[in-house]
Backbone as CSV, one residue per row, in Angstrom:
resi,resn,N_x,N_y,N_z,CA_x,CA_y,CA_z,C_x,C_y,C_z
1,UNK,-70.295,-150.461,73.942,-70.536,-149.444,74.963,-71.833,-149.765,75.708
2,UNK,-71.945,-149.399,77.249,-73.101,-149.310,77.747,-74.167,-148.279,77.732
3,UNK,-75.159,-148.762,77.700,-76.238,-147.652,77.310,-76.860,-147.640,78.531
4,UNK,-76.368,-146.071,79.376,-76.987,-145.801,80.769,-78.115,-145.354,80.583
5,UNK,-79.071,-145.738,81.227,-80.732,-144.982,81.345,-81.123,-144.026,82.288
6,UNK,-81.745,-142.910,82.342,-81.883,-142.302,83.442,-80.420,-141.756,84.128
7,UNK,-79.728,-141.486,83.058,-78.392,-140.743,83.655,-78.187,-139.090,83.655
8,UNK,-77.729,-138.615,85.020,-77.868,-137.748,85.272,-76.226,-136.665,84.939
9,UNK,-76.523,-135.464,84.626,-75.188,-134.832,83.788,-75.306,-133.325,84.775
10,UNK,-74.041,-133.224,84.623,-74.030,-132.026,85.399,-72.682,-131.321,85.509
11,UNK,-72.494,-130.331,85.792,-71.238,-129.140,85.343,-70.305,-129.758,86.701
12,UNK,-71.000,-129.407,88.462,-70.441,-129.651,89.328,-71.365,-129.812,90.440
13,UNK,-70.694,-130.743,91.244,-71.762,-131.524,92.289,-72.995,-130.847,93.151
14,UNK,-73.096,-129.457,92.672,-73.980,-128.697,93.411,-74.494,-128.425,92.561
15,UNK,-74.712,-128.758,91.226,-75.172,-128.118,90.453,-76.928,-128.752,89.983
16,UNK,-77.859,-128.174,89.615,-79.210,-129.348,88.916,-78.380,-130.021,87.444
17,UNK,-78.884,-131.234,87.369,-78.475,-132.282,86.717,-79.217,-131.999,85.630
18,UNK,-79.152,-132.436,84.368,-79.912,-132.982,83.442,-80.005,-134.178,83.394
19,UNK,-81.171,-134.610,83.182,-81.029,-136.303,83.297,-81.816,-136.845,81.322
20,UNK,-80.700,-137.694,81.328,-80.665,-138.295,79.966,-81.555,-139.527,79.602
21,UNK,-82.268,-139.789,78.983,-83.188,-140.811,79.028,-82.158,-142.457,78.266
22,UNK,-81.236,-141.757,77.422,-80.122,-142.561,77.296,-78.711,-142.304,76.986
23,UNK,-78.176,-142.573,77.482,-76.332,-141.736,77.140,-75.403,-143.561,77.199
24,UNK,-74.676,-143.062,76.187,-73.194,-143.794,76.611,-72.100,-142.457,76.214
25,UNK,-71.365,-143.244,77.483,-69.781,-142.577,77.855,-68.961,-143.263,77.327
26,UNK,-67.905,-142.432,76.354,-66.420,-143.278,76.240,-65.344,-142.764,77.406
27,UNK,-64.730,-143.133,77.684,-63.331,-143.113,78.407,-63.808,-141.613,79.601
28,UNK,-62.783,-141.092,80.188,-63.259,-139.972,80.868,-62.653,-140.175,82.321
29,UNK,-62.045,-139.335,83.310,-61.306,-139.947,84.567,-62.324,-139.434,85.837
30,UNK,-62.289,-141.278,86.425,-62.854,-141.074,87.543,-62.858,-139.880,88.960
31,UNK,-63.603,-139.558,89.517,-63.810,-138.951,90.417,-64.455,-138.946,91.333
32,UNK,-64.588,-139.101,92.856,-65.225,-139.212,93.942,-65.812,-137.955,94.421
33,UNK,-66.995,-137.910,94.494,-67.743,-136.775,95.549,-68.087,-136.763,96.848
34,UNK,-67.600,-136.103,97.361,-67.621,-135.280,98.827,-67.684,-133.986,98.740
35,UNK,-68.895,-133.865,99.325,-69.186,-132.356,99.930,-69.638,-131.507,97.915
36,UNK,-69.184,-130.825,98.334,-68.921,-130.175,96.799,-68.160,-130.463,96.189
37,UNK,-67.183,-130.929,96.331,-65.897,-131.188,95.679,-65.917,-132.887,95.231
38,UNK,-64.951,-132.315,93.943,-64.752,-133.924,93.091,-63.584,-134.271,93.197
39,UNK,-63.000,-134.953,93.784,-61.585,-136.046,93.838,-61.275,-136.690,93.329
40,UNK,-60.148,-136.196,92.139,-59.652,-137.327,91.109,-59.119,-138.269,92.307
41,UNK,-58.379,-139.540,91.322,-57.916,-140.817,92.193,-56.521,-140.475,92.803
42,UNK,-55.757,-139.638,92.369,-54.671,-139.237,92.977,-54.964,-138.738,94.534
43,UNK,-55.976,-137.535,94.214,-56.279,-136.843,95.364,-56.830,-137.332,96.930
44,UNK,-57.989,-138.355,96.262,-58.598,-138.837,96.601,-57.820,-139.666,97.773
45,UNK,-56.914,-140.651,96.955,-55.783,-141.231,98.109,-55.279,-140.751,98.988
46,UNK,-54.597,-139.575,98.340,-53.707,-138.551,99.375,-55.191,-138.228,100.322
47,UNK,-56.215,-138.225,100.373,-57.133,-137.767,101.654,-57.161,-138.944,102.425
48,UNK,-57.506,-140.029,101.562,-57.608,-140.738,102.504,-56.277,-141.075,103.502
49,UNK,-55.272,-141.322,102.867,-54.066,-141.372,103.763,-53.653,-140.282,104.934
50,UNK,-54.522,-139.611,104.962,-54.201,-138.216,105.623,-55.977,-138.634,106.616
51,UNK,-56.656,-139.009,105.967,-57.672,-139.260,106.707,-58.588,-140.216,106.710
52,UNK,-58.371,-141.284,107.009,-58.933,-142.887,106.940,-60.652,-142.905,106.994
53,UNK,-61.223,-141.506,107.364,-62.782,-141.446,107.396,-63.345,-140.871,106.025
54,UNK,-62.119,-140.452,105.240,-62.515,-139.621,104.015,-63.693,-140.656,103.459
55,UNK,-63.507,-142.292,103.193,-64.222,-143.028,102.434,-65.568,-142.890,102.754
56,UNK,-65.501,-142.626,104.019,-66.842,-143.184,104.404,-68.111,-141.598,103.877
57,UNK,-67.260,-140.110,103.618,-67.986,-139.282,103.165,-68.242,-139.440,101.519
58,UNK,-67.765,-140.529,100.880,-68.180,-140.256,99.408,-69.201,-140.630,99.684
59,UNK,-70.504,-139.487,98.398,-71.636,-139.758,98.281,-72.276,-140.403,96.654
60,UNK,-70.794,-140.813,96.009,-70.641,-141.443,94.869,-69.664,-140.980,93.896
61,UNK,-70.019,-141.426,92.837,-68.343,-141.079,91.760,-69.016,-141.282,90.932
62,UNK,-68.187,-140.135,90.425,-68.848,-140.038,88.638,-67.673,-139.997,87.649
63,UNK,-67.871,-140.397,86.336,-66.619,-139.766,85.371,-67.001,-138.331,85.043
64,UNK,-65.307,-138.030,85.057,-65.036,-136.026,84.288,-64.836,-136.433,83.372
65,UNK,-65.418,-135.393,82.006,-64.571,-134.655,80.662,-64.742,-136.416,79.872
66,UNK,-66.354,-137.150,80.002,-65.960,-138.272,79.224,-66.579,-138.226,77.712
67,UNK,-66.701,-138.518,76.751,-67.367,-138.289,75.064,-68.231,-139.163,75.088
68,UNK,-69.754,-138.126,75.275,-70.827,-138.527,76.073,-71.830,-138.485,74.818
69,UNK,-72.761,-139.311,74.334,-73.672,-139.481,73.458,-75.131,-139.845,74.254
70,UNK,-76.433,-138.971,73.762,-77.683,-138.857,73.940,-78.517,-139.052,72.892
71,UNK,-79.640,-139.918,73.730,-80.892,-139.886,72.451,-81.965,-140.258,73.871
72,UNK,-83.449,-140.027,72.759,-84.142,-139.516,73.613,-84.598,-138.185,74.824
73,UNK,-85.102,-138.226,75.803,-85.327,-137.111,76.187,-84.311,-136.442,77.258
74,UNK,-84.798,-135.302,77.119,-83.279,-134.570,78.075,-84.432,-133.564,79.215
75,UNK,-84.141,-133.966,80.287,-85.314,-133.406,81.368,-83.897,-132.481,82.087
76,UNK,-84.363,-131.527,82.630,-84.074,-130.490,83.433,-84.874,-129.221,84.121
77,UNK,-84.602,-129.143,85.363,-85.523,-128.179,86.198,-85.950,-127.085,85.434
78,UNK,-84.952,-126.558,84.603,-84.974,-125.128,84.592,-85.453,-124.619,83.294
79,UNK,-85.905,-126.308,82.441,-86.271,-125.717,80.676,-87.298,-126.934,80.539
80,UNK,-87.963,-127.047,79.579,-88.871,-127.543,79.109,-87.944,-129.134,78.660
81,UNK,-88.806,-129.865,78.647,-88.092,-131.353,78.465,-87.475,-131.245,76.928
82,UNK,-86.823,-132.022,76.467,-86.476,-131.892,75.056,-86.361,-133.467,74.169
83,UNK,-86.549,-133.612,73.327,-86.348,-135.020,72.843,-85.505,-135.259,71.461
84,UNK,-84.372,-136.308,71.873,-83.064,-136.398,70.611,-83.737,-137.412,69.676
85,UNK,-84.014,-137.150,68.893,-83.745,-138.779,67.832,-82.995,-139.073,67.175
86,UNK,-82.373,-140.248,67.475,-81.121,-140.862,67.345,-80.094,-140.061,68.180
87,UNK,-78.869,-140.679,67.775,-77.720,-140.432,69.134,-76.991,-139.044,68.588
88,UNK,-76.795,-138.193,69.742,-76.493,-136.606,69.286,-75.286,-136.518,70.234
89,UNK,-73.651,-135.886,69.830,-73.256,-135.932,70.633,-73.020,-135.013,72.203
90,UNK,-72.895,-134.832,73.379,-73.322,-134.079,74.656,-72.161,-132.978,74.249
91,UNK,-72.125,-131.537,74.128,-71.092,-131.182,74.399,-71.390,-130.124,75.760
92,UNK,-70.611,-129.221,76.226,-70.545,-128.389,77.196,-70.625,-126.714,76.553
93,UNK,-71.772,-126.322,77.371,-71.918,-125.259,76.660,-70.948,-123.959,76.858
94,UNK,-70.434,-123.592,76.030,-68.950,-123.008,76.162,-69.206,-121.487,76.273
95,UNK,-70.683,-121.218,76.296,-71.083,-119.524,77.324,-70.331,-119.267,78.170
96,UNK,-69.924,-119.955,78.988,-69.483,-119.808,80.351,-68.263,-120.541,80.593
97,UNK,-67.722,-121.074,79.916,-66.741,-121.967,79.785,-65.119,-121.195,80.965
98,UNK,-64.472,-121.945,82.104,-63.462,-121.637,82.132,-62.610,-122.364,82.536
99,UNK,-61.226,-122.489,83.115,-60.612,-123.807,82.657,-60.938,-125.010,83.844
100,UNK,-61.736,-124.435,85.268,-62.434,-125.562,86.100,-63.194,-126.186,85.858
101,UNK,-64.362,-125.847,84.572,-65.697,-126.243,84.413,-65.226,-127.664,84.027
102,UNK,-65.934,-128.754,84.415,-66.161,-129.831,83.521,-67.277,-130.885,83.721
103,UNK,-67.964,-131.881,83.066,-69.177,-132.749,83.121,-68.453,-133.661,84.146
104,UNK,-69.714,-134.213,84.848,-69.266,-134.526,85.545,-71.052,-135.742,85.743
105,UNK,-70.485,-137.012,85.111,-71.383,-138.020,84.825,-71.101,-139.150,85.169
């Protein structure tokens, strides 16, 4: 597996990120961002075929829903930094949980 540095995690594209000082991802399905919205690869096509400029609005792609592992520090706007030692696995905090929510890394 690759060990991403400085990777950033987040519920949905508008959302503040947490950023991971190290994560690897297993498996998880791609998705393109535009605007707010995330475009699996199905969708994604069907826009573009419907609209040949769609490409040029992605502002990147991330994987959904992938089995995400952290170590080291976990920075976010809204809480005090935090630090893992050794690898802990990411889950989604299921307070708020409903069946749209998903990571989106």
């Amino acid at each position: 597996a690759v060990i991403h540095r400085g990777e950033p995690l987040q519920r949905t594209p508008q959302s503040k990120p947490h950023v991971c000082e190290e994560l690897v991802r297993l498996g998880g399905e791609l998705v393109y961002l535009i605007g707010t919205r995330a475009y699996n690869q199905e969708d994604f096509n069907r826009a573009v075929k419907f609209n040949p400029r769609m490409r040029s609005y992605v502002r990147g792609t991330r994987m959904r829903n992938p089995e995400m592992y952290a170590r080291g520090s976990v920075r976010h706007a809204d809480h005090a930094t935090i630090r893992l030692e050794g690898w802990h696995r990411v889950m989604i905090n299921a307070e708020i949980t409903t069946s749209n929510l998903a990571y989106l890394d």
